[in-house]
C-alpha beads as a LAMMPS data file, in Angstrom:
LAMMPS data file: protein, C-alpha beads

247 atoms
246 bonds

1 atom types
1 bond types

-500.0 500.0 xlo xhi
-500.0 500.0 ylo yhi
-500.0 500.0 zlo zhi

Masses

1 110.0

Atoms # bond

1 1 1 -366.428 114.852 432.995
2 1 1 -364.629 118.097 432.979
3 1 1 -362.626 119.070 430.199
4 1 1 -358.621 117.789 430.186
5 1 1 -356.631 121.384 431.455
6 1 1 -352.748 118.898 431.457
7 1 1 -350.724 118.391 434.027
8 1 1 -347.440 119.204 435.624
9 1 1 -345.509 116.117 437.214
10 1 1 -342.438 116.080 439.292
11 1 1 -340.145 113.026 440.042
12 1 1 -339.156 113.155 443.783
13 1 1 -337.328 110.160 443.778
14 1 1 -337.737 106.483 443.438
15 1 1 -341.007 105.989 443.513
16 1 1 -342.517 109.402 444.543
17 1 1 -344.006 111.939 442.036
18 1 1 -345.634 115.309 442.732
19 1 1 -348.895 116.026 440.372
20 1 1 -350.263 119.571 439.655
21 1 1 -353.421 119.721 437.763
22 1 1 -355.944 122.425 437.323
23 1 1 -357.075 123.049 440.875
24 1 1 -355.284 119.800 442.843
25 1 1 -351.901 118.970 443.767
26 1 1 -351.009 115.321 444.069
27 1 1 -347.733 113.886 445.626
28 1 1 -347.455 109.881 445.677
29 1 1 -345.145 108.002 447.767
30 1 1 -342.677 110.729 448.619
31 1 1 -339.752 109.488 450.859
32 1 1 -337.017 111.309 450.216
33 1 1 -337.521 114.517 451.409
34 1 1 -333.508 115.951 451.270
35 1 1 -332.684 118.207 448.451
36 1 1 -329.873 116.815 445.682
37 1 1 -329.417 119.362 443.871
38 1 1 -328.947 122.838 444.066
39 1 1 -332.641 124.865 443.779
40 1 1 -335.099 124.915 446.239
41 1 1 -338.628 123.547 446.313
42 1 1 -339.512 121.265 443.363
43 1 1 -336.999 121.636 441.467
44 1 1 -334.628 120.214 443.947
45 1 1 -337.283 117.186 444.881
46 1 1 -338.145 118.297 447.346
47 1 1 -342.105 119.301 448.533
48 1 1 -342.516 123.306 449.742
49 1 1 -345.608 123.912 451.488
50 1 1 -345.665 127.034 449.527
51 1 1 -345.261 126.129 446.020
52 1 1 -348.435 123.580 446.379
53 1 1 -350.984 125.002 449.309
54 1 1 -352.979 127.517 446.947
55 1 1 -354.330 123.566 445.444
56 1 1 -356.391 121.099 447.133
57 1 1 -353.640 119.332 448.411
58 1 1 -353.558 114.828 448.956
59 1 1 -350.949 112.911 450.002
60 1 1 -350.971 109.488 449.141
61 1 1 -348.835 106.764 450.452
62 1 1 -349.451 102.783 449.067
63 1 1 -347.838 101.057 451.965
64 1 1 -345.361 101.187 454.886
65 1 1 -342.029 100.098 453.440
66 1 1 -339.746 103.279 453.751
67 1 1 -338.838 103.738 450.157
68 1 1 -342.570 104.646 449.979
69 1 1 -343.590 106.109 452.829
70 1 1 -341.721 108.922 455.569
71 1 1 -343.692 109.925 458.225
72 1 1 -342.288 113.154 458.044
73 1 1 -344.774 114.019 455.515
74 1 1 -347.230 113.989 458.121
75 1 1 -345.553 116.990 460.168
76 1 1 -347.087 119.512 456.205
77 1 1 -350.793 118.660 458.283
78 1 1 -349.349 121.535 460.530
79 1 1 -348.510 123.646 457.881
80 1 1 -351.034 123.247 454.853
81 1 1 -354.641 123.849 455.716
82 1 1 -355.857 122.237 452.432
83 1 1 -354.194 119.002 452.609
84 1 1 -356.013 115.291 452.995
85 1 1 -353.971 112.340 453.481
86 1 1 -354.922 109.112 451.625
87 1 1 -352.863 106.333 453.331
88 1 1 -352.577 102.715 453.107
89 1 1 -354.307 100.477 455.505
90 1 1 -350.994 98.825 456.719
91 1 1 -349.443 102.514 457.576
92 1 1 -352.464 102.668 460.210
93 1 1 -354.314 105.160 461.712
94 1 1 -351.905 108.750 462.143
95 1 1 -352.802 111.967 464.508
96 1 1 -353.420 113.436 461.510
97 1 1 -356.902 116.055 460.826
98 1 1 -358.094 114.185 457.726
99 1 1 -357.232 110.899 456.931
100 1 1 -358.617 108.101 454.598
101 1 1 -356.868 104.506 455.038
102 1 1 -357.077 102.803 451.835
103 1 1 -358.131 99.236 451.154
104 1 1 -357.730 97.178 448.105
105 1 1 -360.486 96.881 445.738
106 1 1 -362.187 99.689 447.079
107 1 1 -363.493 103.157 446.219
108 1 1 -363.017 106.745 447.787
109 1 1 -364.316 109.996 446.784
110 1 1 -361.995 112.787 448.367
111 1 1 -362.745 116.419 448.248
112 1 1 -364.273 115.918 443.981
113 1 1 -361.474 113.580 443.612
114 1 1 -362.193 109.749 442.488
115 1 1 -359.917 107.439 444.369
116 1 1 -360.178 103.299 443.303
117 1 1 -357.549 100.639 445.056
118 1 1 -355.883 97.225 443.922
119 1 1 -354.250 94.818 446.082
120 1 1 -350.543 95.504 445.890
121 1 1 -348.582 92.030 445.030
122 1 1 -346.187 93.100 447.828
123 1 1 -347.695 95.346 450.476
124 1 1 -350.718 97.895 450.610
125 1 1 -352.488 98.827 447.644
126 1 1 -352.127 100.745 443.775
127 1 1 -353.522 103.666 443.536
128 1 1 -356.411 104.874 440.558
129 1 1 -356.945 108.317 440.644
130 1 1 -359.574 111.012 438.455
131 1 1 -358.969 114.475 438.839
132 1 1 -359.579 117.434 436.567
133 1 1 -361.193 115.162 434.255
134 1 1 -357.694 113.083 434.171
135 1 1 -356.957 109.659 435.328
136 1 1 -353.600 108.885 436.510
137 1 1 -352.223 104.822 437.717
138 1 1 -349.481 104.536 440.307
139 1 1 -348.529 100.816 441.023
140 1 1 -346.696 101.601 444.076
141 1 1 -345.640 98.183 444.681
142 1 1 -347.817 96.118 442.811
143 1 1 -345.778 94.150 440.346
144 1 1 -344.487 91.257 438.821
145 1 1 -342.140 90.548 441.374
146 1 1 -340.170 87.604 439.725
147 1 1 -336.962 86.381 441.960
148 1 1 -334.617 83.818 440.586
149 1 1 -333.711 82.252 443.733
150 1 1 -337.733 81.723 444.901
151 1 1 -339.100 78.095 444.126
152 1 1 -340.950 78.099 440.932
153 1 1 -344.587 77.770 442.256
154 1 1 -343.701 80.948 444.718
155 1 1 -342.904 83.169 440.744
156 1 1 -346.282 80.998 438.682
157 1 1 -348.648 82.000 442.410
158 1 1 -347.131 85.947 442.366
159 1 1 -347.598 85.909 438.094
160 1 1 -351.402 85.020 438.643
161 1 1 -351.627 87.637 441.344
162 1 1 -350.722 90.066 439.368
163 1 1 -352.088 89.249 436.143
164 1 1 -355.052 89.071 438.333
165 1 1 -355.054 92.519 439.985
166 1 1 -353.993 94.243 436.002
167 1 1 -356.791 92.232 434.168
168 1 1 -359.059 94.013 436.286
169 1 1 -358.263 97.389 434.038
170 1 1 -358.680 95.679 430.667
171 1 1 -358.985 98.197 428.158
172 1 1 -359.315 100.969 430.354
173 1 1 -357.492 104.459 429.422
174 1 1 -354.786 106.327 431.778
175 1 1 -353.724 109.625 430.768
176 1 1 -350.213 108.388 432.683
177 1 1 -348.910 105.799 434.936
178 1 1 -346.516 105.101 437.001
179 1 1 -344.614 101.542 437.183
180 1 1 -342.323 99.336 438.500
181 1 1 -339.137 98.918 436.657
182 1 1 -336.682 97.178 439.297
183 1 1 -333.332 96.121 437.758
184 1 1 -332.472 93.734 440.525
185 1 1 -335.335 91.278 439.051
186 1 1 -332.655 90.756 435.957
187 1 1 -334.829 90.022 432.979
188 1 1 -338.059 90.466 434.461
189 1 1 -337.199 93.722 435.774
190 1 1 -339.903 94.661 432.625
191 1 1 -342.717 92.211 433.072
192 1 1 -344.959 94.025 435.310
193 1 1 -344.515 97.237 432.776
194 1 1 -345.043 94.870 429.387
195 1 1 -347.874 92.846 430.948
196 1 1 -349.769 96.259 431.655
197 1 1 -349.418 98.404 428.527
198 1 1 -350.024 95.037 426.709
199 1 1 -353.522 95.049 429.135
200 1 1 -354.419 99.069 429.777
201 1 1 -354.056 102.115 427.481
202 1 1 -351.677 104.277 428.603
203 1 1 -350.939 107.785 427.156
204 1 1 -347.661 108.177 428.795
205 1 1 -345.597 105.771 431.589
206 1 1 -343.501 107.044 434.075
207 1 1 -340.843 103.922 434.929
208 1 1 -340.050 103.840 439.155
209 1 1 -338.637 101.590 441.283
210 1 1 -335.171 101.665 439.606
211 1 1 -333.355 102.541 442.775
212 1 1 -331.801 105.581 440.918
213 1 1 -330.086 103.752 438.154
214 1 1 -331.037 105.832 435.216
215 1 1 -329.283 103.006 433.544
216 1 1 -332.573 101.452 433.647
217 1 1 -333.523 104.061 430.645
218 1 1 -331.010 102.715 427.947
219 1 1 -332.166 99.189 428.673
220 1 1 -335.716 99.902 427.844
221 1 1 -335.791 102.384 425.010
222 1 1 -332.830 99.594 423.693
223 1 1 -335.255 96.273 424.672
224 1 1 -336.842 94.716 421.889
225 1 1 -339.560 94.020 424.198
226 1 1 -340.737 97.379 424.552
227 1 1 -340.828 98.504 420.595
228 1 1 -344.939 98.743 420.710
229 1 1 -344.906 101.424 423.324
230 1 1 -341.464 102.840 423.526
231 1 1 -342.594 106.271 422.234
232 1 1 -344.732 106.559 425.512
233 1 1 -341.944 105.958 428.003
234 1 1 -340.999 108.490 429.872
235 1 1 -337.191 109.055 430.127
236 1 1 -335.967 110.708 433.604
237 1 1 -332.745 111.895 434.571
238 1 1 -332.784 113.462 437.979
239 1 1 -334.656 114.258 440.531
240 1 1 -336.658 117.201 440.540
241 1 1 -337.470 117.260 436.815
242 1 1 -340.663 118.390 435.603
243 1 1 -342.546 116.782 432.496
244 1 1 -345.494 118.552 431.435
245 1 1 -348.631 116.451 429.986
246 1 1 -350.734 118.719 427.308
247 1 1 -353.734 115.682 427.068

Bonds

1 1 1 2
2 1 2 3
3 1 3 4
4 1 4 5
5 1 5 6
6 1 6 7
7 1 7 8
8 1 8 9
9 1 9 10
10 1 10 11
11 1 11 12
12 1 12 13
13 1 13 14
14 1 14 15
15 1 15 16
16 1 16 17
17 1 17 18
18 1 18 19
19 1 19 20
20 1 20 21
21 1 21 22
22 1 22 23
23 1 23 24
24 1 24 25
25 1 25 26
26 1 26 27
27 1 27 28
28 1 28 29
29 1 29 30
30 1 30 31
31 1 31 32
32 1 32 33
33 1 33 34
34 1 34 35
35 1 35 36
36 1 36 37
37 1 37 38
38 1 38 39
39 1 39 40
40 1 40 41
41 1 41 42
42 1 42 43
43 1 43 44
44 1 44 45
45 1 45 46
46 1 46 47
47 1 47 48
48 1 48 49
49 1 49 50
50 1 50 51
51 1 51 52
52 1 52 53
53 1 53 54
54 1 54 55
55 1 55 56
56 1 56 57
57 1 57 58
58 1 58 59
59 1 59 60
60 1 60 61
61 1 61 62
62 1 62 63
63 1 63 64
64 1 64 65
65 1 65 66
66 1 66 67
67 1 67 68
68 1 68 69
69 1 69 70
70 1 70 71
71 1 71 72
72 1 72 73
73 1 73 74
74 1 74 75
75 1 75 76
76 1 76 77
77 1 77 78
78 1 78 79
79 1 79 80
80 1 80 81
81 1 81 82
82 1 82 83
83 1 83 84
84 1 84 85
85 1 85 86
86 1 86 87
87 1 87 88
88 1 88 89
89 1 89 90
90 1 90 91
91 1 91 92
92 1 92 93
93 1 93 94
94 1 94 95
95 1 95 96
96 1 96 97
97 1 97 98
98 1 98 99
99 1 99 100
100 1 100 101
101 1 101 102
102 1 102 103
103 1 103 104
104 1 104 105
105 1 105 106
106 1 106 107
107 1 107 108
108 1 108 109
109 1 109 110
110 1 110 111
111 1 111 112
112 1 112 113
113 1 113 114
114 1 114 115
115 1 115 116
116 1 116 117
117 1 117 118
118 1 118 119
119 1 119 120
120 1 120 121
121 1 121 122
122 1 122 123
123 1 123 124
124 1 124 125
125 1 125 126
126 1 126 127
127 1 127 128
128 1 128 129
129 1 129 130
130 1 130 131
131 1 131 132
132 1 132 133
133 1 133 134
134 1 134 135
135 1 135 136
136 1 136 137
137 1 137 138
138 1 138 139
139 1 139 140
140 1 140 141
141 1 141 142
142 1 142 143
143 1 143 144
144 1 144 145
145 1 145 146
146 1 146 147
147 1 147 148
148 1 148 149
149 1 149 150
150 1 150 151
151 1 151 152
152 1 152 153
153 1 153 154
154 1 154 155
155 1 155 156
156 1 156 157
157 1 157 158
158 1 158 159
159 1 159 160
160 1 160 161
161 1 161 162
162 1 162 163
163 1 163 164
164 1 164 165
165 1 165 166
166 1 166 167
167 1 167 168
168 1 168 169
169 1 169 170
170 1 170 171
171 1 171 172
172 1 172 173
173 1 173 174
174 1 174 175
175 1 175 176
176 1 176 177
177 1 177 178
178 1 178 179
179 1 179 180
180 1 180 181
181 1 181 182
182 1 182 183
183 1 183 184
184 1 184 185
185 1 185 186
186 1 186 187
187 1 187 188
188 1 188 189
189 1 189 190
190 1 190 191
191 1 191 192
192 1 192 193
193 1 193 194
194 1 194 195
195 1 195 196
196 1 196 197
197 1 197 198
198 1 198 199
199 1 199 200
200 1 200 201
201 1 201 202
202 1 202 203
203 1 203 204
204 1 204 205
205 1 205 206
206 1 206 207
207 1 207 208
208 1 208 209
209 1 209 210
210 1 210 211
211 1 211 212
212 1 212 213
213 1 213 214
214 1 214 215
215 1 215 216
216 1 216 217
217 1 217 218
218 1 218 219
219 1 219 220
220 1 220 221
221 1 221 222
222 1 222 223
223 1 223 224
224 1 224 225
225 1 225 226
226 1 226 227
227 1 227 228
228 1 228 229
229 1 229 230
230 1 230 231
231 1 231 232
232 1 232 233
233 1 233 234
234 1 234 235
235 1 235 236
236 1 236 237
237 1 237 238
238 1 238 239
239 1 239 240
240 1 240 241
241 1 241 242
242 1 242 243
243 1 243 244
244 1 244 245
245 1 245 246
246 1 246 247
């Protein structure tokens, strides 16, 4: 395995993160592609062809919904000769010049890049990626999705699911992850997060989901809950901000 060179990560909203290692760029789930602040490129959120195409340059995309997935993103295969999409099954087949659609439970190696799959809990898949001797988690929507007004066995089937899916990384190592955090779950908006650092080692979590309520931030670094790992959550404030990870 090559040797750890960090990383440079963006938040582009929601759920979508840009990933810069040493010779890759990485963007998952990127639907928001309109600038909110001032800035341009990156820092605003929002993807320039010409900040990233000097990398190998993948796309990925873990299912259809549109928080996740804008198939604008498709119109950069015009633009960026370097670039390999890595799409969810359910998104289907796009006029695209490379393409892989992901399955769950599956394996992918993409231009030196590792690429495993879990069944999402919702739609599509999570995505485990090694790069640049790093390995990197996004959930996209695989989570404890726990609703108060669905009947009880609905919450105890979608708890095994997912327990299911996470045991499946026991006491595996991420350098960072990205998770699920969705405040309108009440107090199981930190389930899916607690049941995974309480499963995987994690170096450093990025929360998503959380609709851009940064509120989200004071409840966990305040929840008792979350006292075993709190010095590894990352705390984000706006789109566009970069976090570097040294290794």
């Amino acid at each position: 395995m090559p040797a750890k060179l960090g990383a440079k990560i963006w938040y582009l909203a929601h759920s979508g993160f840009a990933v810069q290692t040493a010779g890759n760029f990485l963007v998952f789930d990127y639907s928001n592609p309109a600038p909110c602040k001032e800035g341009r490129g990156l820092k605003s959120g929002v993807i320039d062809q010409e900040e990233i195409s000097k990398f190998n340059v993948m796309f990925f995309a873990s299912h259809a919904h549109g928080d996740h997935f804008n198939p604008e993103i498709l119109e950069l295969d015009k633009k960026i000769k370097n670039l390999h999409f890595v799409l969810s099954h359910d998104i289907g087949r796009r006029r695209v010049r490379n393409l892989t659609l992901a399955h769950p439970n599956q394996e992918y190696q993409i231009n030196g890049v590792f690429v495993r799959t879990l069944e999402s809990t919702d739609e599509g898949v999570a995505f485990i990626v090694e790069v640049d001797g790093l390995k990197i988690y996004h959930a996209g929507d695989l989570n404890w999705w726990h609703w108060e007004d669905e009947p009880d066995e609905e919450n105890q089937a979608m708890a095994r699911r997912y327990k299911g899916q996470i045991d499946m990384l026991k006491d595996e190592s991420f350098d960072f992850a990205f998770v699920p955090v969705d405040t309108r779950l009440s107090d199981a908006y930190l389930w899916g997060l607690d049941y995974l650092m309480g499963t995987v080692n994690v170096n450093m979590v990025f929360p998503m989901h959380f609709w851009e309520n940064y509120d989200v931030f004071d409840s966990l670094f305040s929840d008792e809950r979350t006292s075993r790992y709190r010095d590894r959550i990352v705390r984000i404030s706006h789109r566009g901000e970069r976090f570097v990870y040294s290794g």
